[in-house]
mmCIF file of the N, C-alpha and C atoms, coordinates in Angstrom:
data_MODEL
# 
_entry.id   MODEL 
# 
loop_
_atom_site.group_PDB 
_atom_site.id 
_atom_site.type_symbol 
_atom_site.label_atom_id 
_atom_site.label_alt_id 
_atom_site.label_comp_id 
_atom_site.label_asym_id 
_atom_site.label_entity_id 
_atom_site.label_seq_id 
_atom_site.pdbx_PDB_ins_code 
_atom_site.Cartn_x 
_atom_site.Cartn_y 
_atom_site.Cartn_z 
_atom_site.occupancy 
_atom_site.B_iso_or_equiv 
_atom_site.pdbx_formal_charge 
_atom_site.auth_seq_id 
_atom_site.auth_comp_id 
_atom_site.auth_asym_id 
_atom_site.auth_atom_id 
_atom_site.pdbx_PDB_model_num 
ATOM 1   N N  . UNK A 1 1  ? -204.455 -169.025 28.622 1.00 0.00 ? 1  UNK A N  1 
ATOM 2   C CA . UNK A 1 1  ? -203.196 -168.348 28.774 1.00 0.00 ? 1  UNK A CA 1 
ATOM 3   C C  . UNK A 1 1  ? -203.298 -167.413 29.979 1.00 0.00 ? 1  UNK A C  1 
ATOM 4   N N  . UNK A 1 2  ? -202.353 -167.113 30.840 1.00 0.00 ? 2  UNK A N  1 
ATOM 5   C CA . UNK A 1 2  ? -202.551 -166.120 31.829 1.00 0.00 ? 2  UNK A CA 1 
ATOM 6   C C  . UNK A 1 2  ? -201.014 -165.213 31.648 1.00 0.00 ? 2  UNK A C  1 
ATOM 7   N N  . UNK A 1 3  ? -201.263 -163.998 31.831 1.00 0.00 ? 3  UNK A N  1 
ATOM 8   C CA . UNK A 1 3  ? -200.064 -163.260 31.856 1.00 0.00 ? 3  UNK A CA 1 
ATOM 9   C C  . UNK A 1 3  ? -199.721 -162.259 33.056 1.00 0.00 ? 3  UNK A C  1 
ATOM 10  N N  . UNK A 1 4  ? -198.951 -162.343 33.647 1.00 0.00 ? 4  UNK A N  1 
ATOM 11  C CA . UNK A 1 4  ? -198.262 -161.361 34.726 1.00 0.00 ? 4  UNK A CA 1 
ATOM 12  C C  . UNK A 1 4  ? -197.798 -160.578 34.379 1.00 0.00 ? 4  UNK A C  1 
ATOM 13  N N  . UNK A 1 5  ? -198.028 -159.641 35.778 1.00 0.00 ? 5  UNK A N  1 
ATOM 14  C CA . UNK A 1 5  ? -197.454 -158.150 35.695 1.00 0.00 ? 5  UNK A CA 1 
ATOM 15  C C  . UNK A 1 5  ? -197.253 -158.058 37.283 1.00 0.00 ? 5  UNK A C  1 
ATOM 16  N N  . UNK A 1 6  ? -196.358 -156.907 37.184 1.00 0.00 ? 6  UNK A N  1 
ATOM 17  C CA . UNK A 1 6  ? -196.015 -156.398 38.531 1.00 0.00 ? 6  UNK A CA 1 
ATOM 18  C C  . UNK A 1 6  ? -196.638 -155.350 38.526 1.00 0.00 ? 6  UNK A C  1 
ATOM 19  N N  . UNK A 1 7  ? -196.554 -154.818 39.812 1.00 0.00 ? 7  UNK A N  1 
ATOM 20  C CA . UNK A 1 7  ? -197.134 -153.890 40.402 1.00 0.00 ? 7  UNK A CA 1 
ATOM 21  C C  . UNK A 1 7  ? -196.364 -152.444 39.729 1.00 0.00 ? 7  UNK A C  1 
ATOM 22  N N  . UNK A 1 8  ? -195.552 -152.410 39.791 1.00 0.00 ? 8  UNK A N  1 
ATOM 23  C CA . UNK A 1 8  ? -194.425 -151.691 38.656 1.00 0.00 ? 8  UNK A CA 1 
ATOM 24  C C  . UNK A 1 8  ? -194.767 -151.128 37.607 1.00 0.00 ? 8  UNK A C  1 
ATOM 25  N N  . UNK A 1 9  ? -195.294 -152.451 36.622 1.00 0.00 ? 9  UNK A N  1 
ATOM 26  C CA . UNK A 1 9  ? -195.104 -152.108 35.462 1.00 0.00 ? 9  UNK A CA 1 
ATOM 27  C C  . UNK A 1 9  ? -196.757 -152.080 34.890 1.00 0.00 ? 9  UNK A C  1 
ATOM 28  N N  . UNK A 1 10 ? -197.777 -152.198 35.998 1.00 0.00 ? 10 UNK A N  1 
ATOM 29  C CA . UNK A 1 10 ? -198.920 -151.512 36.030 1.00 0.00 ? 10 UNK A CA 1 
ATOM 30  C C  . UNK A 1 10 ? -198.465 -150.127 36.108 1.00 0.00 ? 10 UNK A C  1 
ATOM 31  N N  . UNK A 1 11 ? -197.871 -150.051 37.086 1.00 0.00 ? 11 UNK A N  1 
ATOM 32  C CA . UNK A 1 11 ? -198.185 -148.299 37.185 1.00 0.00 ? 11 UNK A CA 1 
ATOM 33  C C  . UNK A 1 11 ? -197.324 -147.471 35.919 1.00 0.00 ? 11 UNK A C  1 
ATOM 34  N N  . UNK A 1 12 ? -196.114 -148.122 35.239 1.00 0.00 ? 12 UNK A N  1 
ATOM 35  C CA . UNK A 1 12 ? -195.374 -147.643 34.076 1.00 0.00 ? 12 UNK A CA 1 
ATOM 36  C C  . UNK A 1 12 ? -196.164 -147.466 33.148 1.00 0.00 ? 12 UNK A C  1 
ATOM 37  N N  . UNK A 1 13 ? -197.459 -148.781 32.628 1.00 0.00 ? 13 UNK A N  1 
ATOM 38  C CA . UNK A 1 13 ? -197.960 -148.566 31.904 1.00 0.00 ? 13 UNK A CA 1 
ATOM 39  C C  . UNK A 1 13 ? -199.038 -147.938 31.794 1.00 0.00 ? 13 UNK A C  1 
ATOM 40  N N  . UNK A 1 14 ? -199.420 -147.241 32.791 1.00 0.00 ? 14 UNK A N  1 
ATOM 41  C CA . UNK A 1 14 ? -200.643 -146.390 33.192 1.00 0.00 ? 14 UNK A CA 1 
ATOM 42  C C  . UNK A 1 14 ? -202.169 -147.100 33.772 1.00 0.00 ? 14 UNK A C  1 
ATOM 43  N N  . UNK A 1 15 ? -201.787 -147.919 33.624 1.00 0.00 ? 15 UNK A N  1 
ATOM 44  C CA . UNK A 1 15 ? -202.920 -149.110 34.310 1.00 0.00 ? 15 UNK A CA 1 
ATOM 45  C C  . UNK A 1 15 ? -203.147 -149.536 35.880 1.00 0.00 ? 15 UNK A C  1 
ATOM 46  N N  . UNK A 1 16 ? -202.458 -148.846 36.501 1.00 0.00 ? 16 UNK A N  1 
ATOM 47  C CA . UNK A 1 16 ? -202.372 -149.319 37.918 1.00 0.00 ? 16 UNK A CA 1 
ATOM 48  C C  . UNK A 1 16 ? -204.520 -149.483 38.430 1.00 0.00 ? 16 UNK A C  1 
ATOM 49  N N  . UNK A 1 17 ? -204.813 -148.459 38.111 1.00 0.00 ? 17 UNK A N  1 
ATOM 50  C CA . UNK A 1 17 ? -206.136 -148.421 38.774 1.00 0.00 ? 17 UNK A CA 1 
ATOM 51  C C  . UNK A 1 17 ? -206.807 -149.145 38.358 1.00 0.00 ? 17 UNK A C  1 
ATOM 52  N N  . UNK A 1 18 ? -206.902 -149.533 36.866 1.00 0.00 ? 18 UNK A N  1 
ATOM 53  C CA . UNK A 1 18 ? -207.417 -151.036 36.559 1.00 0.00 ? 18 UNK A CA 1 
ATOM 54  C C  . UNK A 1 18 ? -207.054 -152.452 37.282 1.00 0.00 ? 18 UNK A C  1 
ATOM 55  N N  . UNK A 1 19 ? -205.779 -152.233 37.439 1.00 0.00 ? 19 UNK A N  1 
ATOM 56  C CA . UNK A 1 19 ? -205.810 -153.849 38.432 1.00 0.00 ? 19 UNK A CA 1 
ATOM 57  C C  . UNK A 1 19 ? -206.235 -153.472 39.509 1.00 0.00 ? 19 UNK A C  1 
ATOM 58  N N  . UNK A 1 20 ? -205.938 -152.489 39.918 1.00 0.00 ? 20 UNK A N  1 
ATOM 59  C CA . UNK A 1 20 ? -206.859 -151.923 41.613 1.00 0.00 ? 20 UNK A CA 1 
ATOM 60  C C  . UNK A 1 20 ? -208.275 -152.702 41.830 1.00 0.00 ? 20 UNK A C  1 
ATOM 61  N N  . UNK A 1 21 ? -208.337 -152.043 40.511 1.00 0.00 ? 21 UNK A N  1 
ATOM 62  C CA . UNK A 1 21 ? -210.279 -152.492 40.646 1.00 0.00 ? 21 UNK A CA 1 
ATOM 63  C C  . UNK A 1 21 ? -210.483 -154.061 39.777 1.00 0.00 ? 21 UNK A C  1 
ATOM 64  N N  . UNK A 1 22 ? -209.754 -154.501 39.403 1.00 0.00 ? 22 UNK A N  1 
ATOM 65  C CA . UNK A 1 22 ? -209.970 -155.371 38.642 1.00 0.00 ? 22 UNK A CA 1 
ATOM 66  C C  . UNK A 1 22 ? -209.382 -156.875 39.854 1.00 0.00 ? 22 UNK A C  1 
ATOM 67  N N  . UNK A 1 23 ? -209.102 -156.329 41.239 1.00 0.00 ? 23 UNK A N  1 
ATOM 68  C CA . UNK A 1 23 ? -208.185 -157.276 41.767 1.00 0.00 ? 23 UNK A CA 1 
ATOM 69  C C  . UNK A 1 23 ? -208.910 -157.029 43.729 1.00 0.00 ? 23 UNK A C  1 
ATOM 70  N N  . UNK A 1 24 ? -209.967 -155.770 43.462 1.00 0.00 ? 24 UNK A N  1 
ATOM 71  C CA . UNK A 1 24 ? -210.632 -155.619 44.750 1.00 0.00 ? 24 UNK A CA 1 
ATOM 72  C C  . UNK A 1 24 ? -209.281 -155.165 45.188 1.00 0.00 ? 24 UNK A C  1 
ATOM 73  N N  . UNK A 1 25 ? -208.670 -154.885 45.093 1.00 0.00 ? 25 UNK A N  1 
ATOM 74  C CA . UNK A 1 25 ? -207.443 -153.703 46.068 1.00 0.00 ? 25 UNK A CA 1 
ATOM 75  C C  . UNK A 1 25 ? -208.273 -152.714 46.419 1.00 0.00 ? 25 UNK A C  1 
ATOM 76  N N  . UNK A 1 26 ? -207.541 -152.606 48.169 1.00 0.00 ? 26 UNK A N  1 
ATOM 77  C CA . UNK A 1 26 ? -208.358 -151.838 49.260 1.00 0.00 ? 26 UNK A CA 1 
ATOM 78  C C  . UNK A 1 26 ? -207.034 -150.486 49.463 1.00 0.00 ? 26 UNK A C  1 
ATOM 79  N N  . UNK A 1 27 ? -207.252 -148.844 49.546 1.00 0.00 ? 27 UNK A N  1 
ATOM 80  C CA . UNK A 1 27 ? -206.351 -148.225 49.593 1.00 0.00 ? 27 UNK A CA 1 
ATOM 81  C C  . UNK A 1 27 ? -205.378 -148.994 51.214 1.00 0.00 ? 27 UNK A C  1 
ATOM 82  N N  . UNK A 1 28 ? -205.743 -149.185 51.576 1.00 0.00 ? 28 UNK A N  1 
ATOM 83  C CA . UNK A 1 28 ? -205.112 -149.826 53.333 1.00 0.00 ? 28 UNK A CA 1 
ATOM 84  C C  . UNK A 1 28 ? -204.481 -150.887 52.877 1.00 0.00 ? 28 UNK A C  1 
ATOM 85  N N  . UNK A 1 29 ? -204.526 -151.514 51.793 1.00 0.00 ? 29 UNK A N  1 
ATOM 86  C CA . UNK A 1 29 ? -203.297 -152.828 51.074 1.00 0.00 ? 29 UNK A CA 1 
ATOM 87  C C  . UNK A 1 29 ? -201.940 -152.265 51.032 1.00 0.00 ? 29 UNK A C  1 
ATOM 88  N N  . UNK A 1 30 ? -201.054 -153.091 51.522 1.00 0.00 ? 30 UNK A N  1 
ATOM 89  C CA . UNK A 1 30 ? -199.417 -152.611 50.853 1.00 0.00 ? 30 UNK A CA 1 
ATOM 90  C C  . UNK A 1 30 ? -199.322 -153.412 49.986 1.00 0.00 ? 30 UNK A C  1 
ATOM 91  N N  . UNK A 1 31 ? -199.123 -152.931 48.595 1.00 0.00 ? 31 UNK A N  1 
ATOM 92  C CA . UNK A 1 31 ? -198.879 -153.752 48.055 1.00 0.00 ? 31 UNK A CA 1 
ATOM 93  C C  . UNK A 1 31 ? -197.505 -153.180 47.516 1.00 0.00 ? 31 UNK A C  1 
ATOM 94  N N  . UNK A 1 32 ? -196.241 -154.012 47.023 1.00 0.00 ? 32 UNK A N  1 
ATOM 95  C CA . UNK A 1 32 ? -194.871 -154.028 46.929 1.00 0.00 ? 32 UNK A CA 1 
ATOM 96  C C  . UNK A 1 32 ? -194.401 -153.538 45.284 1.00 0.00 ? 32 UNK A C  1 
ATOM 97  N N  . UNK A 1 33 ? -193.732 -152.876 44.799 1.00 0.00 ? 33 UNK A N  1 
ATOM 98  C CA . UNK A 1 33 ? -193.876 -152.462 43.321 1.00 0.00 ? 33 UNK A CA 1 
ATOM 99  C C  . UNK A 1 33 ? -193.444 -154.122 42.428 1.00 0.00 ? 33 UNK A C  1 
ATOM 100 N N  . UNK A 1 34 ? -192.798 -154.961 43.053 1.00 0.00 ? 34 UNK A N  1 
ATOM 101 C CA . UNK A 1 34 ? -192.553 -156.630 42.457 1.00 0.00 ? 34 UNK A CA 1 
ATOM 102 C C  . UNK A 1 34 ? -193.569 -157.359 42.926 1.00 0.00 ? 34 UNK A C  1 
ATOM 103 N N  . UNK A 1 35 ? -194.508 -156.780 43.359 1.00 0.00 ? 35 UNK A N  1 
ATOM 104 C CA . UNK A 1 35 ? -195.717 -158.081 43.806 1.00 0.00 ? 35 UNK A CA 1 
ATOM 105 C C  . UNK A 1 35 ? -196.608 -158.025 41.874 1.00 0.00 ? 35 UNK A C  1 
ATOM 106 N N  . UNK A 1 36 ? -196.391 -159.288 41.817 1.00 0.00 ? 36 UNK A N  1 
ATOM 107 C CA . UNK A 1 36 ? -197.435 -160.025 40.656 1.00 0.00 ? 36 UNK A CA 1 
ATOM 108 C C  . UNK A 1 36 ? -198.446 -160.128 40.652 1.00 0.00 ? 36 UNK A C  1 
ATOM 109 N N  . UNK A 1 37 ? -199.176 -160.150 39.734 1.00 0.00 ? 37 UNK A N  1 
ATOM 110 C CA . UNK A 1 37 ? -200.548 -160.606 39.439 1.00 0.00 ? 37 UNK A CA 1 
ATOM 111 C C  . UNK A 1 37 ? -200.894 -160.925 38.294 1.00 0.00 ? 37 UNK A C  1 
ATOM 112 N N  . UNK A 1 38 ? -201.672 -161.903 38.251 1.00 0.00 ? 38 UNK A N  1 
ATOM 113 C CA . UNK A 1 38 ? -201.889 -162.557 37.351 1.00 0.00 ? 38 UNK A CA 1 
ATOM 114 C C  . UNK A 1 38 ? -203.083 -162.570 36.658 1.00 0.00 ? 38 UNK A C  1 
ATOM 115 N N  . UNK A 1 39 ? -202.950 -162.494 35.198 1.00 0.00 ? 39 UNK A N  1 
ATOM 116 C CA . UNK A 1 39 ? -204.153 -162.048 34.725 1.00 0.00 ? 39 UNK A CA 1 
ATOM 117 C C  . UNK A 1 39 ? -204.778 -163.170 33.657 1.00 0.00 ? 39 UNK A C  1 
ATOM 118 N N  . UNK A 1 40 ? -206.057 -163.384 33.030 1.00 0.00 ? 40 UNK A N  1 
ATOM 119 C CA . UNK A 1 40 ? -206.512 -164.122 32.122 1.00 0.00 ? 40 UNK A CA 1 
ATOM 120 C C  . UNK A 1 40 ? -206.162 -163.471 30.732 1.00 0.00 ? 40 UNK A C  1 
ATOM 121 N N  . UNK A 1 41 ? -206.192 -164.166 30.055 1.00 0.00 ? 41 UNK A N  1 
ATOM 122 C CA . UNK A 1 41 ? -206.172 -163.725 28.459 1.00 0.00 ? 41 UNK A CA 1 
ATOM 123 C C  . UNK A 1 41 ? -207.185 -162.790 28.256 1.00 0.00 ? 41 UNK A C  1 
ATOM 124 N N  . UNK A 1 42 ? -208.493 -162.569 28.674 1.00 0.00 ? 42 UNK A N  1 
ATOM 125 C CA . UNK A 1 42 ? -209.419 -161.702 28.516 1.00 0.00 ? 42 UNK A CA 1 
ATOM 126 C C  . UNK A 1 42 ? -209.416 -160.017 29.173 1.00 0.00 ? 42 UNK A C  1 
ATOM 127 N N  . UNK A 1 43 ? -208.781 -160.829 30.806 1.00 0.00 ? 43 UNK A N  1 
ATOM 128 C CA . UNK A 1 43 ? -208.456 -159.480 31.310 1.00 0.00 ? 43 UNK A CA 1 
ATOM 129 C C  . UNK A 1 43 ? -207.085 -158.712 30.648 1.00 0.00 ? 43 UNK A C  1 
ATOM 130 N N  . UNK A 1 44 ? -205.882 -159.261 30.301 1.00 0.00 ? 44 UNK A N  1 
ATOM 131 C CA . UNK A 1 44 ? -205.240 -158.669 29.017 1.00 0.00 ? 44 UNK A CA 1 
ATOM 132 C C  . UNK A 1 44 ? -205.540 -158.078 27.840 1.00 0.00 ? 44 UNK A C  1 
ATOM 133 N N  . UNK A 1 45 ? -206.450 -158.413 27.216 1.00 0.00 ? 45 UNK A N  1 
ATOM 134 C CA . UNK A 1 45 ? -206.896 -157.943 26.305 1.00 0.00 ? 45 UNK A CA 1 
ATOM 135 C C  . UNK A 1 45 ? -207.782 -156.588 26.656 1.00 0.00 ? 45 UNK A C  1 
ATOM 136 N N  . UNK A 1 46 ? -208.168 -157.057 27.450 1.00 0.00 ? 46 UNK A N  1 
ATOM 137 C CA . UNK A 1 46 ? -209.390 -155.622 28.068 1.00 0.00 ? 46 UNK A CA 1 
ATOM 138 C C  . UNK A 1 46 ? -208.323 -154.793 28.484 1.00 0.00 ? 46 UNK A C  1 
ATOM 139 N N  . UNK A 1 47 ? -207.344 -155.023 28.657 1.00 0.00 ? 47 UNK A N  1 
ATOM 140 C CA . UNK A 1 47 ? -206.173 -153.662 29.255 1.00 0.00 ? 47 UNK A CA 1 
ATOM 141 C C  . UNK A 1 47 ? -205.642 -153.358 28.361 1.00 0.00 ? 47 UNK A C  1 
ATOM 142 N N  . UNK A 1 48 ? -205.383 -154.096 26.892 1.00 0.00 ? 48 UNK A N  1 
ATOM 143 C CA . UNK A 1 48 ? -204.664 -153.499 26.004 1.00 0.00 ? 48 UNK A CA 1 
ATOM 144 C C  . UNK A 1 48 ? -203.351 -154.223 26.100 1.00 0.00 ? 48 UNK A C  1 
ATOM 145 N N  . UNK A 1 49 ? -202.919 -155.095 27.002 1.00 0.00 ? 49 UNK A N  1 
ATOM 146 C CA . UNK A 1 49 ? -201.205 -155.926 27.033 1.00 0.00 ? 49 UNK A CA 1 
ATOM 147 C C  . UNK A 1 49 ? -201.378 -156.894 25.784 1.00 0.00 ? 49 UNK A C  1 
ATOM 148 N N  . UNK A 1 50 ? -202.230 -156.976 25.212 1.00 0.00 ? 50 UNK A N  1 
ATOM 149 C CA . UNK A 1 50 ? -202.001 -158.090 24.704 1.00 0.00 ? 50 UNK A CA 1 
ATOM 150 C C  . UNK A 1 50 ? -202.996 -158.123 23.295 1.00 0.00 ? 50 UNK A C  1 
ATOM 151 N N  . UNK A 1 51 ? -202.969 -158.444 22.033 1.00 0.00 ? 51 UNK A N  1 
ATOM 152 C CA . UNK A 1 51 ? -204.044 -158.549 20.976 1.00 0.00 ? 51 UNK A CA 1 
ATOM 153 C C  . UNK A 1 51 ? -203.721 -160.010 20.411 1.00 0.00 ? 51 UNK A C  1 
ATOM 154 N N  . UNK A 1 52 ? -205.254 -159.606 19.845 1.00 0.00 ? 52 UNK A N  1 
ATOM 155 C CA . UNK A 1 52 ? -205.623 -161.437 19.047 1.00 0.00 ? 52 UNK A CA 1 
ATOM 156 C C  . UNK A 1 52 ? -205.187 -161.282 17.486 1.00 0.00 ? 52 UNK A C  1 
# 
């Protein structure tokens, strides 16, 4: 399963710095508040979006 998120709704949900680091984001990246990313079922779970 893989689940998306925006850049947005990382930072709404207080998680932004986890995908930072979880995605090698460099502070010198623009990244867009609708840019996606896509995550594994595991990395969801490790953030808390998602339970078994």
């Amino acid at each position: 399963m893989k689940i998306m998120i925006t850049a947005q709704e990382a930072l709404d949900r207080g998680i932004w710095i986890d995908i930072v680091q979880l995605f090698g984001l460099q502070e010198e990246d623009t990244i867009m508040p609708g840019e996606q990313f896509i995550l594994t079922e595991e990395q969801a779970l490790q953030l808390n979006l998602i339970r078994r």
